[in-house]
KEKE-647199 format. One record per residue (C-alpha): chain; residue number from 1; x, y, z. Coordinates in nm, 2 decimals. Example, Ala and Ser with C-alpha at 12.3 -4.5 7.8 and 13.67 -1.06 7.14 Angstrom:
% residues 2
NODE chaine num      x      y      z
NODE      A   1   1.23  -0.45   0.78
NODE      A   2   1.37  -0.11   0.71
END
This chain:
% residues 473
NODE chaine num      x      y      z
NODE      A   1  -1.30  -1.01  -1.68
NODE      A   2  -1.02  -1.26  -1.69
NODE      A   3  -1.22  -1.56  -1.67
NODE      A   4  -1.45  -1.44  -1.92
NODE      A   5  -1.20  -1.38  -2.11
NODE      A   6  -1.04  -1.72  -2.10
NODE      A   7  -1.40  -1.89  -2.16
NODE      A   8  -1.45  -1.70  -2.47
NODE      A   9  -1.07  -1.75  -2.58
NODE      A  10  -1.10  -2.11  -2.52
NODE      A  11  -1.46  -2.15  -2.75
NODE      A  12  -1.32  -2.00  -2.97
NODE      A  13  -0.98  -2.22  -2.98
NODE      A  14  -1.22  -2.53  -2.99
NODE      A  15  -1.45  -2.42  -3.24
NODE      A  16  -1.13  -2.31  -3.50
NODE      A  17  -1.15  -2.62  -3.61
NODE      A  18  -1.53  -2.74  -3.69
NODE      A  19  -1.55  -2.39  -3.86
NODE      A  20  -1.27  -2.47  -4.11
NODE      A  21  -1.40  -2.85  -4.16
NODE      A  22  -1.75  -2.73  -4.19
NODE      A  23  -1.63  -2.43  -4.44
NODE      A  24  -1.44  -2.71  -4.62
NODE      A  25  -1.71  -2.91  -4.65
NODE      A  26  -1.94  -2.69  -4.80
NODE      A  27  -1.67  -2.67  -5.06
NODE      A  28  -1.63  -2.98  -5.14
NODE      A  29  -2.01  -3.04  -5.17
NODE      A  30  -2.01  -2.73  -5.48
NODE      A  31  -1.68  -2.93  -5.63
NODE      A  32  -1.83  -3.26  -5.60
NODE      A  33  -2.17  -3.15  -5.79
NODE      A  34  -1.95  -2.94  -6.08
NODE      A  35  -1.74  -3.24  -6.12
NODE      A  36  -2.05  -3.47  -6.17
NODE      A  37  -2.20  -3.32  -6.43
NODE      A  38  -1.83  -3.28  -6.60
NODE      A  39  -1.83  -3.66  -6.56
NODE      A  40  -2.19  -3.76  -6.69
NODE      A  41  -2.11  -3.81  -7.06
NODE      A  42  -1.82  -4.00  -7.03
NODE      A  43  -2.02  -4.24  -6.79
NODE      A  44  -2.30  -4.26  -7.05
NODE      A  45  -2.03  -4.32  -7.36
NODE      A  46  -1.87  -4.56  -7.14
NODE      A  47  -1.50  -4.39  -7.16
NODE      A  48  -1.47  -4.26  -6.76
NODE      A  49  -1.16  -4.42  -6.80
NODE      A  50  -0.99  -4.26  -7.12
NODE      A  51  -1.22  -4.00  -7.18
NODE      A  52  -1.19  -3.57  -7.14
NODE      A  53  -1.28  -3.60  -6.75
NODE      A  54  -0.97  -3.83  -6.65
NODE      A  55  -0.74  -3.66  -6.88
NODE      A  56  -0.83  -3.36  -6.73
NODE      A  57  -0.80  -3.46  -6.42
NODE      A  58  -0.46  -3.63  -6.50
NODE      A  59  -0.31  -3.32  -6.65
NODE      A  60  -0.43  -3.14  -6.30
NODE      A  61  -0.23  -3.36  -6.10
NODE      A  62   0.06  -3.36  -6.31
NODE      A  63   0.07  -3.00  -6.36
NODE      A  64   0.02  -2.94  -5.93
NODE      A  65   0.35  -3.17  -5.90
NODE      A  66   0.56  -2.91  -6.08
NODE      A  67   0.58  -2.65  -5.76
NODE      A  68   0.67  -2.36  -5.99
NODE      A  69   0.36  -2.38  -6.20
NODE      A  70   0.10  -2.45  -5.96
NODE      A  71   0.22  -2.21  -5.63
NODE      A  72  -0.10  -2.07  -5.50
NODE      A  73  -0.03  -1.82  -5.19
NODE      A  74  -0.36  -1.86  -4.99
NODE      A  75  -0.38  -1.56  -4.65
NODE      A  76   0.04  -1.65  -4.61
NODE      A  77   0.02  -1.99  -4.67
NODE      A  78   0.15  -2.17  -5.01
NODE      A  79  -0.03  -2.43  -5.16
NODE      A  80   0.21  -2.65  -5.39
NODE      A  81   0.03  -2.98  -5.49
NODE      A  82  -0.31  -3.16  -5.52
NODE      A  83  -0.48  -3.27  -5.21
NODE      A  84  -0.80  -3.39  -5.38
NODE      A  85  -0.89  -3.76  -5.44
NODE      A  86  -1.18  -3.83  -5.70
NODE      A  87  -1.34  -4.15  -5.75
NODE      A  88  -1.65  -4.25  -5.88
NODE      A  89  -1.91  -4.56  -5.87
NODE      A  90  -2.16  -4.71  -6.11
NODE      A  91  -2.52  -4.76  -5.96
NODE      A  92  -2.40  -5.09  -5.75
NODE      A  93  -2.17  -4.85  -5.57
NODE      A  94  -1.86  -5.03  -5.77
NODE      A  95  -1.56  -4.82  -5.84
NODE      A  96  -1.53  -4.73  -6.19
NODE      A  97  -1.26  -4.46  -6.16
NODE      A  98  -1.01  -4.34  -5.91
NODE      A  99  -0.77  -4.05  -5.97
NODE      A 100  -0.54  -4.22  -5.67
NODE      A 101  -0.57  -4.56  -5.83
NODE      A 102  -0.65  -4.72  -5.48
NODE      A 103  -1.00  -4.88  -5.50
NODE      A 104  -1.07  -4.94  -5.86
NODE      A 105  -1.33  -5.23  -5.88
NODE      A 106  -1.44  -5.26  -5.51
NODE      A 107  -1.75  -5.24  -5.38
NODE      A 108  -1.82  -4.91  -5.20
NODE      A 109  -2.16  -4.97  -5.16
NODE      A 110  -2.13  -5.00  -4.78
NODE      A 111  -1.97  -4.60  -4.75
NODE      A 112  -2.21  -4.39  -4.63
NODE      A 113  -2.10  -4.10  -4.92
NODE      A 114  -2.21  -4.37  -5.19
NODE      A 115  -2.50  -4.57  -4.96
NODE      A 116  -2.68  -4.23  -4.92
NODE      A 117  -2.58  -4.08  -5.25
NODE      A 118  -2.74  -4.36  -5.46
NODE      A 119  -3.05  -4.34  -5.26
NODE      A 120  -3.12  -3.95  -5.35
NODE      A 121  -2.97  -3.85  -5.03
NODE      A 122  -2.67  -3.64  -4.92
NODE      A 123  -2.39  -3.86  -4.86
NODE      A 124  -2.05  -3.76  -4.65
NODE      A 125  -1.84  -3.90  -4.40
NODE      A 126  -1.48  -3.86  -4.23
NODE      A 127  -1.29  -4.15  -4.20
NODE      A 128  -0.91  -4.25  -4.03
NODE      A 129  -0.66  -4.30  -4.26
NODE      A 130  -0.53  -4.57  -4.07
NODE      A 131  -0.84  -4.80  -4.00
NODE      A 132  -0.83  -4.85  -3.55
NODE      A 133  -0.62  -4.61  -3.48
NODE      A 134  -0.76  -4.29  -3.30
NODE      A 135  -0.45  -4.07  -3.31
NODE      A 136  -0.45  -4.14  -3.70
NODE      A 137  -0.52  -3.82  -3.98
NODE      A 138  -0.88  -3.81  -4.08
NODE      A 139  -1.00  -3.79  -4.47
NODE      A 140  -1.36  -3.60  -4.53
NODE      A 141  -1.56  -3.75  -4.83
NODE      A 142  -1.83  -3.60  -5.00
NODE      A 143  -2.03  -3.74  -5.31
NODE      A 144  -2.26  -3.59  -5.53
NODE      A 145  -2.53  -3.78  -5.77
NODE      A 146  -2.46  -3.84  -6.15
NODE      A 147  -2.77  -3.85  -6.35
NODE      A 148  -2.93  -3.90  -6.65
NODE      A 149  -3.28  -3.74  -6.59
NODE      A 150  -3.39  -3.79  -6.28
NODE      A 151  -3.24  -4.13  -6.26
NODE      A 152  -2.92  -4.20  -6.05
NODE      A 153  -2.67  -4.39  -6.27
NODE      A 154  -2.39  -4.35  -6.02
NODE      A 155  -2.23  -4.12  -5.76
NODE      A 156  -1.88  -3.93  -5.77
NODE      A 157  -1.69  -3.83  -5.46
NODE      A 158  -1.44  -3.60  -5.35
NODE      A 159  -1.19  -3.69  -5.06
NODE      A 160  -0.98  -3.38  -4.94
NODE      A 161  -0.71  -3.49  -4.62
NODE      A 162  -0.79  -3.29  -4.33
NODE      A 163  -0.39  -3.28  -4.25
NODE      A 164  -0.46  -2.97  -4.55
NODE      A 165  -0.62  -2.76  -4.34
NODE      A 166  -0.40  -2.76  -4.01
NODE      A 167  -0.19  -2.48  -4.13
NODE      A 168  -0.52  -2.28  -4.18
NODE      A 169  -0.64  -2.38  -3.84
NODE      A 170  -0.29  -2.35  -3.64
NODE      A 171  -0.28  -2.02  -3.80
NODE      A 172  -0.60  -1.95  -3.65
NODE      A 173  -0.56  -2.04  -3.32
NODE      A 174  -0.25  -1.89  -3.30
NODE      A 175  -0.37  -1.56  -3.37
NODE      A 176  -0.67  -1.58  -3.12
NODE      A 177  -0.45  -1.70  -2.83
NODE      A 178  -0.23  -1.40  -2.95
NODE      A 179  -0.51  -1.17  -2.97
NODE      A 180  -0.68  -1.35  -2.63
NODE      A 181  -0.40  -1.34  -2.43
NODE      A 182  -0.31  -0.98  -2.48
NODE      A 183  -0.71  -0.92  -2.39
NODE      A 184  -0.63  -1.23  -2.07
NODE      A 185  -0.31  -0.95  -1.99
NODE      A 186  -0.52  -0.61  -2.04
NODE      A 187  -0.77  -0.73  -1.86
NODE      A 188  -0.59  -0.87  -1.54
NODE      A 189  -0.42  -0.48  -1.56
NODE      A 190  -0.73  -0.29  -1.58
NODE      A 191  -0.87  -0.55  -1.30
NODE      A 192  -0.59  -0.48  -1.08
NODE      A 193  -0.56  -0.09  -1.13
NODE      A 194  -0.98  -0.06  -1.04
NODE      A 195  -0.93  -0.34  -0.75
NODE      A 196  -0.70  -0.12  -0.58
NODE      A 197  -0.81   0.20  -0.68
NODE      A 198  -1.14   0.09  -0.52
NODE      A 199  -0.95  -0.09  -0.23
NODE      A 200  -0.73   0.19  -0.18
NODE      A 201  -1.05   0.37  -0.07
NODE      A 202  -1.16   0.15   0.16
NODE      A 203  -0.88   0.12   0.32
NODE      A 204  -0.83   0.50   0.39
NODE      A 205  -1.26   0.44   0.51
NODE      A 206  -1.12   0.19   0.75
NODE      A 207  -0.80   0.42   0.85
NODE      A 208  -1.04   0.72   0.94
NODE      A 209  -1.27   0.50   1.13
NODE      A 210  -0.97   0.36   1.30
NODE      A 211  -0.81   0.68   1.36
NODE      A 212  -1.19   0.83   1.51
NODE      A 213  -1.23   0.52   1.73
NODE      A 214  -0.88   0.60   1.87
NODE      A 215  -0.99   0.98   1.91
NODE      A 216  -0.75   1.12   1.69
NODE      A 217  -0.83   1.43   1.47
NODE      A 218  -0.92   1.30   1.11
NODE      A 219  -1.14   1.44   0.80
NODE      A 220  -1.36   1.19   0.56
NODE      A 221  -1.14   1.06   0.27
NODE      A 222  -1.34   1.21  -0.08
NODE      A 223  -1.36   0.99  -0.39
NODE      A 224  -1.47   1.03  -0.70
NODE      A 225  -1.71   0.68  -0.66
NODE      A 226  -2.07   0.84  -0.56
NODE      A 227  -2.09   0.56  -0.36
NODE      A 228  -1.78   0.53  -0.15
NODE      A 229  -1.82   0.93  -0.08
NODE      A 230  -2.14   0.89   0.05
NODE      A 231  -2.04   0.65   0.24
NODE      A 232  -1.82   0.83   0.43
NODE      A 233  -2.04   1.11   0.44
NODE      A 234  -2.22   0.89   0.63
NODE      A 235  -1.94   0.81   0.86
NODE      A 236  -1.86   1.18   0.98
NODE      A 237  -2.21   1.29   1.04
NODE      A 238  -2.28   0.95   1.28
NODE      A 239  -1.91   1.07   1.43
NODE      A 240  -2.01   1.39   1.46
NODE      A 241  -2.34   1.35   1.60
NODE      A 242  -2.17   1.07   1.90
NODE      A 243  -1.91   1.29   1.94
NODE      A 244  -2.16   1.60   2.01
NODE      A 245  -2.34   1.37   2.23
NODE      A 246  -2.07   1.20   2.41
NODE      A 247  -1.88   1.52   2.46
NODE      A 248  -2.22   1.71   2.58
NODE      A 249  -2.18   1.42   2.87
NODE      A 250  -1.85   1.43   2.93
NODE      A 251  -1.84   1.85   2.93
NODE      A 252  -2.17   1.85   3.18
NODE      A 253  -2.01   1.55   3.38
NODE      A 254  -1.65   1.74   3.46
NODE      A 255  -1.77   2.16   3.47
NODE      A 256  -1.98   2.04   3.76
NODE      A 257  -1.74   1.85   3.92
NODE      A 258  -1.50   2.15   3.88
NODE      A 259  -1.69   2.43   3.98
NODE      A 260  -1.82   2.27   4.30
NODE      A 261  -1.52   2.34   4.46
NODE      A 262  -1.50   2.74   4.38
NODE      A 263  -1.87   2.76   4.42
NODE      A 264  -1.85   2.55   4.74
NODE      A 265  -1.56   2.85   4.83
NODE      A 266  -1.82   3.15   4.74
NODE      A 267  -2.12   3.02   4.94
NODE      A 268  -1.92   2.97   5.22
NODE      A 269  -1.73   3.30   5.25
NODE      A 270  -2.06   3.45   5.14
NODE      A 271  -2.20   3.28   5.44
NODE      A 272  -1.92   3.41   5.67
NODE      A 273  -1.88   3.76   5.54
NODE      A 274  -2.17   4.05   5.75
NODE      A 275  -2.12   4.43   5.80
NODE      A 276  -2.07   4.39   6.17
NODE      A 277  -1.67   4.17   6.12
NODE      A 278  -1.35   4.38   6.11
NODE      A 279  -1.26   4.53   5.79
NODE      A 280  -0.99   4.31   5.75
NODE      A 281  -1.18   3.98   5.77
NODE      A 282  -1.42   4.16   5.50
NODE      A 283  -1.15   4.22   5.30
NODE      A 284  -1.02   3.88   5.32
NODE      A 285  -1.35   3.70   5.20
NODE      A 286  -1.42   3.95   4.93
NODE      A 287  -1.06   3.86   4.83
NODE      A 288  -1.14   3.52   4.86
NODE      A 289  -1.48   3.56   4.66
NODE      A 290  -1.28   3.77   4.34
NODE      A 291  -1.01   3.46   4.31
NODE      A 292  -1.28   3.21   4.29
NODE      A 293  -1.53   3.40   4.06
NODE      A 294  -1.23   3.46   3.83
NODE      A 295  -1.09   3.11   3.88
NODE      A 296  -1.50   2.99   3.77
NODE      A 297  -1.50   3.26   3.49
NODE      A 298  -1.16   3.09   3.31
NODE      A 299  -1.28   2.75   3.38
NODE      A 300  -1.60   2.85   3.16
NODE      A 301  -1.39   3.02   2.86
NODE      A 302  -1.11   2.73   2.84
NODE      A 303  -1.42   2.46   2.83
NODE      A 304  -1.59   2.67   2.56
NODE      A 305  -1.22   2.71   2.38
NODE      A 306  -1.17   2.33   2.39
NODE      A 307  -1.46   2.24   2.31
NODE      A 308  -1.44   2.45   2.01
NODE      A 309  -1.12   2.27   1.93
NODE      A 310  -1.21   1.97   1.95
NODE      A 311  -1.48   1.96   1.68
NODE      A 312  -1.23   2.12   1.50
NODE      A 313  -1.11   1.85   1.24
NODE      A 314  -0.85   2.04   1.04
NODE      A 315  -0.64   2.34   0.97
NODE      A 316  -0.84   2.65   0.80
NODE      A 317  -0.59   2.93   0.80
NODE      A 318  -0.23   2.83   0.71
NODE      A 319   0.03   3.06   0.67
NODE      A 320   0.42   3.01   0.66
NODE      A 321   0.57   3.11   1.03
NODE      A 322   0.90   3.19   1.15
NODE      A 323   0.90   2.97   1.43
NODE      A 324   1.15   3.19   1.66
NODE      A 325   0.94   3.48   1.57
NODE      A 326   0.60   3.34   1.66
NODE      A 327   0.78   3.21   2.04
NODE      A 328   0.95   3.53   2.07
NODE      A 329   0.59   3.70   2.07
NODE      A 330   0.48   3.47   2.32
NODE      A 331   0.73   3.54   2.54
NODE      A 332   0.70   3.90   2.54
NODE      A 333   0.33   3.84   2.61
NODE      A 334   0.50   3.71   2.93
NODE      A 335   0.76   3.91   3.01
NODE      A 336   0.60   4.11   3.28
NODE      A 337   0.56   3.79   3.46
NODE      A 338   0.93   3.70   3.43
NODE      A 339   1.04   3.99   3.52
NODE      A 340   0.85   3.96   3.86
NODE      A 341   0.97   3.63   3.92
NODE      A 342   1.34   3.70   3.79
NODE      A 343   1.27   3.41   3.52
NODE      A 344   1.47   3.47   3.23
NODE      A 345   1.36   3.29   2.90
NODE      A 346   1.64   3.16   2.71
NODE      A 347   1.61   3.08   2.27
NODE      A 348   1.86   2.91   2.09
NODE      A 349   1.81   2.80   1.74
NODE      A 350   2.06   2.60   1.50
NODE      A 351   1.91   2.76   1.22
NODE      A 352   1.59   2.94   1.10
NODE      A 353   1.32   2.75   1.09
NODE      A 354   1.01   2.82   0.91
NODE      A 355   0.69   2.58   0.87
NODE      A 356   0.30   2.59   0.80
NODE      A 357   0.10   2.60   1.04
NODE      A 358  -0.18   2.78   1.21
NODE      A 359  -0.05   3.10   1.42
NODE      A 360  -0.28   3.22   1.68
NODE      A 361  -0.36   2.85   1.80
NODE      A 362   0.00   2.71   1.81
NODE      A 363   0.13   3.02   1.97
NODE      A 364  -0.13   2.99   2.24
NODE      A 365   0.00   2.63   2.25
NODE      A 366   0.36   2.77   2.30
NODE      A 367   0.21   3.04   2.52
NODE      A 368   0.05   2.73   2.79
NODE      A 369   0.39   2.60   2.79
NODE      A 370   0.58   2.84   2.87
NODE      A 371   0.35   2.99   3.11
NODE      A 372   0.31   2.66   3.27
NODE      A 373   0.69   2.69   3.32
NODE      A 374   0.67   3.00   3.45
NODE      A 375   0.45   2.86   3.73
NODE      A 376   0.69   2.59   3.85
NODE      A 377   1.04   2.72   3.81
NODE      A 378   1.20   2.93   4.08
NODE      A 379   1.30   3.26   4.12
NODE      A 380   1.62   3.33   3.97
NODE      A 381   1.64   3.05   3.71
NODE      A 382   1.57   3.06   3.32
NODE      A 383   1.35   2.87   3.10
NODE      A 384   1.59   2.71   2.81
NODE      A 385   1.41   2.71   2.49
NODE      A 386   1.54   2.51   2.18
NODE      A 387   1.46   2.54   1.82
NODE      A 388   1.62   2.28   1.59
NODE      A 389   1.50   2.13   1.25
NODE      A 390   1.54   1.73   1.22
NODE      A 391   1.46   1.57   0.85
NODE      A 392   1.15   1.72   0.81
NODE      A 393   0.98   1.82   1.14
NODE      A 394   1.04   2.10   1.35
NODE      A 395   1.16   2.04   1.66
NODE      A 396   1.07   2.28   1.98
NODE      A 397   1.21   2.19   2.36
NODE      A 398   1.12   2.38   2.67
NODE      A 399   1.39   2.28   2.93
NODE      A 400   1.31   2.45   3.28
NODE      A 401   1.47   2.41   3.66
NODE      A 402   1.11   2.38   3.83
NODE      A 403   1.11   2.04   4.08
NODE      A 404   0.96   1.83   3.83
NODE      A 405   0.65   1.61   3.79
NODE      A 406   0.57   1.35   3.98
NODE      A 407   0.62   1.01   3.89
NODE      A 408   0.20   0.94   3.94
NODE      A 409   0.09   1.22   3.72
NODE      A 410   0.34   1.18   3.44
NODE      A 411   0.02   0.95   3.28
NODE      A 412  -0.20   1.21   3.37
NODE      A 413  -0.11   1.57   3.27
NODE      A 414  -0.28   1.57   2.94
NODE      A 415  -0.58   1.49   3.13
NODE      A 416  -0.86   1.74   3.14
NODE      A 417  -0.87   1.92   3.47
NODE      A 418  -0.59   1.78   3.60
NODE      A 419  -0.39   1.97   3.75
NODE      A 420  -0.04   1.98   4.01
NODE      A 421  -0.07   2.27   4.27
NODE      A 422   0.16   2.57   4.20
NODE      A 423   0.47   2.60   4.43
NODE      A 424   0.44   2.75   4.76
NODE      A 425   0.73   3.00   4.66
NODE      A 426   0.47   3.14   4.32
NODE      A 427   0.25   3.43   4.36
NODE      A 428  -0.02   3.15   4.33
NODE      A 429   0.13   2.89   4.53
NODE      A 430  -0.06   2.56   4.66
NODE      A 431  -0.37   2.69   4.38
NODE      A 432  -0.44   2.46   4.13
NODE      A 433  -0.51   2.58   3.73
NODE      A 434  -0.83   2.51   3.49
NODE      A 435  -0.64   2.16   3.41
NODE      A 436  -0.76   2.26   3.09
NODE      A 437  -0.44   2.41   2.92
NODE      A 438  -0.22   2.10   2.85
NODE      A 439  -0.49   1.89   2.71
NODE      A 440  -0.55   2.24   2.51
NODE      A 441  -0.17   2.20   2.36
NODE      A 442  -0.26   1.82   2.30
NODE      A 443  -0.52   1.91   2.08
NODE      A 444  -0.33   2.18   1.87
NODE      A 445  -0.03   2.01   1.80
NODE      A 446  -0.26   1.68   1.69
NODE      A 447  -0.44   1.94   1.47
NODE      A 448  -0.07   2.03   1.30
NODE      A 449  -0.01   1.65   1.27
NODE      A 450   0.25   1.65   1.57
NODE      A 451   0.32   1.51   1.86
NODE      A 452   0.41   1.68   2.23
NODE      A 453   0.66   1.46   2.56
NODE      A 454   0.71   1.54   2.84
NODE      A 455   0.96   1.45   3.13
NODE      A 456   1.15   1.53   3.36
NODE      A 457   1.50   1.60   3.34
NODE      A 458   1.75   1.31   3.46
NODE      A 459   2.03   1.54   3.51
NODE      A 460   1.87   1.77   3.69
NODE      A 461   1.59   1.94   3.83
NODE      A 462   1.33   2.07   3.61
NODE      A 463   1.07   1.93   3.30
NODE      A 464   1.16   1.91   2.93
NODE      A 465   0.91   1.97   2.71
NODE      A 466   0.95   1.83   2.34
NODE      A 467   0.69   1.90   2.06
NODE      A 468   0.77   1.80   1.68
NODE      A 469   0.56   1.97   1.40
NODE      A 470   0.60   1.89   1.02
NODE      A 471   0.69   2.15   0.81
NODE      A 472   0.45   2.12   0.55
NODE      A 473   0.12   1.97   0.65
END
């Protein structure tokens, strides 16, 4: 838009001036004509040089020198004196008059106004006033036929500077640069605003397909350009269908490499168990065959959980929380297991601290947590739980005095089915967990735009878990 602007602003600068000169000359050809039949009879009678047409023009140019009586304001632009010239020639082309007094008696048979006007043809040209010099003003002459009849007895020419027109043409092209250059600066905004409106929403296209390839949880940007939103229509269903197919793989790939080992457990004591062993030995294996059935069933409902969160792109039921409340539920939820183990939790908060966010799923999160806590720290200890509110995230850290994580699977907890065997000194000890409920708080807090550390304590035993949330998402 810019450069077409400056094209047309610049034809239009250069074309300013043939328009006047051309307009001017068609003037001058009407003036020429009028003023060659005023000046017919006093060619005929002989008196061109005494007679009504040079005292008329005499009294014209005497008059135009007296500013006060000849002050012509023409679109802003005062006219105070007499730019014509007027001279005439016989049928030789010989001067016979001249208002200016400048050529009377010469031959101008060889100017192209009085050549061509003699011979029935128009006549005009435009000629320095200095004669060689290219940077001089220019004069435009135009001559017109007298006649007597249809004979040519001579030809009359007007000469106008064209030094009288700049002001008209400065004027001009002063007004279209104006006018051009506020288009030039309208133009460049309007460009500018659409350029990065439209780039703005490719680069939240390239963001989302950055954030997908780095398997982060992200919804299609929407635009109000059909095309751009089809676009990355586009781009969520091809993500969706990979991700269905890739995670189809990767689902089949690691339920049957964890339920080998349960199922491996039930054949075998299935194998073992018969009618004819003690009671005790029965017992045993049919104990043996309950933990691993159950440990098969929660493997089965945490992979269908998952995987129903991981398809899950965003957020769907929002609701302001007290953040103290929603971990106080939790805990009660565990209290019977605390008690047991003489595991006492312990919540602190600065101040209350309230945020958006979904409630059944992040207090499941919280729930993992402090469950997993549970699981490694000893009897008689407490679980320190920390609720504090920095800028605007909230801030949540589990602090418990379990023996810590080693320094090998620090990398690797978030990891489905990974997991660290349970303390000998739990009610599950040396048993091993899903693996699936740390990469299950993973995916909640990345749903409430957060993040989730953990590490062991330096001071002393025990893990700290830290998870930020924002408070408004």
């Amino acid at each position: 838009m810019g450069l077409a602007a400056w094209f047309v602003l610049n034809v239009f600068v250069d074309e300013v001036k043939p328009g006047v000169r051309q307009a001017m000359e068609d003037a001058l050809v009407d003036t020429a004509n009028v003023l060659a039949e005023l000046a017919t009879d006093d060619i005929k009678n002989g008196t061109i040089q005494t007679g009504n047409f040079a005292q008329s023009l005499a009294h014209y140019q005497a008059r135009s020198r007296q500013s006060n009586q000849n002050n012509a304001n023409i679109w802003g632009i005062n006219k105070q004196t007499a730019d014509y010239r007027v001279y005439i020639t016989d049928a030789k082309g010989m001067v016979i008059y001249d208002s200016a007094n400048l050529a009377l008696g010469q031959d101008y048979s060889r100017w192209n106004d009085v050549y061509l006007t003699l011979r029935g043809k128009y006549g005009a040209r435009s000629s320095l006033v200095v004669p060689n010099d290219e940077n001089s003003d220019t004069i435009m002459y135009v001559a017109a036929p007298i006649k007597v009849g249809h004979q040519i007895i001579g030809s009359l020419t007007v000469a106008k500077p064209n030094r009288a027109l700049l002001p008209f043409i400065e004027r001009a092209q002063q007004k279209i640069i104006r006018w051009g250059a506020l288009l030039l600066v309208l133009s460049l905004i309007i460009g500018t605003l659409f350029t990065w409106r439209f780039t703005r929403k490719i680069n939240q296209l390239r963001d989302y397909a950055m954030r997908v390839s780095q398997g982060q949880k992200a919804t299609p940007p929407t635009s109000s350009n059909d095309e751009l939103t089809e676009l990355a229509l586009a781009m969520q269903t091809m993500r969706v269908e990979l991700d269905g197919k890739q995670h189809v793989q990767d689902s089949i790939q690691h339920l049957t490499h964890e339920l080998k080992s349960p199922m491996t457990a039930i054949q075998g004591a299935l194998e073992l168990i018969s009618p004819n062993m003690p009671a005790d030995a029965q017992a045993h294996f049919l104990a043996q065959i309950k933990v691993q059935s159950t440990r098969v069933q929660n493997i089965i409902q945490n992979m269908l959980g998952l995987a129903a969160l991981e398809h899950q792109q965003q957020l769907t039921h929002l609701t302001h929380i007290n953040l103290a409340d929603l971990i106080r539920t939790q805990m009660a939820h565990l209290a019977e297991k605390s008690t047991a183990r003489n595991v006492q939790f312990q919540l602190t908060e600065e101040h209350a601290v309230s945020l958006r966010a979904e409630a059944f799923l992040l207090g499941q999160a919280i729930y993992n947590v402090l469950d997993n806590a549970l699981d490694f720290s000893p009897e008689n200890s407490h679980i320190q739980i920390h609720i504090s509110q920095q800028q605007h995230q909230a801030h949540i850290r589990i602090q418990d005095q379990g023996t810590g994580i080693p320094d090998y699977a620090l990398t690797k907890i978030f990891d489905k089915f990974y997991s660290l065997p349970r303390p000998q000194n739990a009610p599950n000890g040396g048993q091993k967990s899903t693996g699936l409920g740390l990469n299950f708080v993973q995916e909640v807090i990345k749903l409430h735009l957060g993040e989730i550390h953990i590490e062991n304590n330096s001071a002393s035993q025990g893990v700290t878990v830290s998870i930020l949330l924002p408070l408004n998402i």
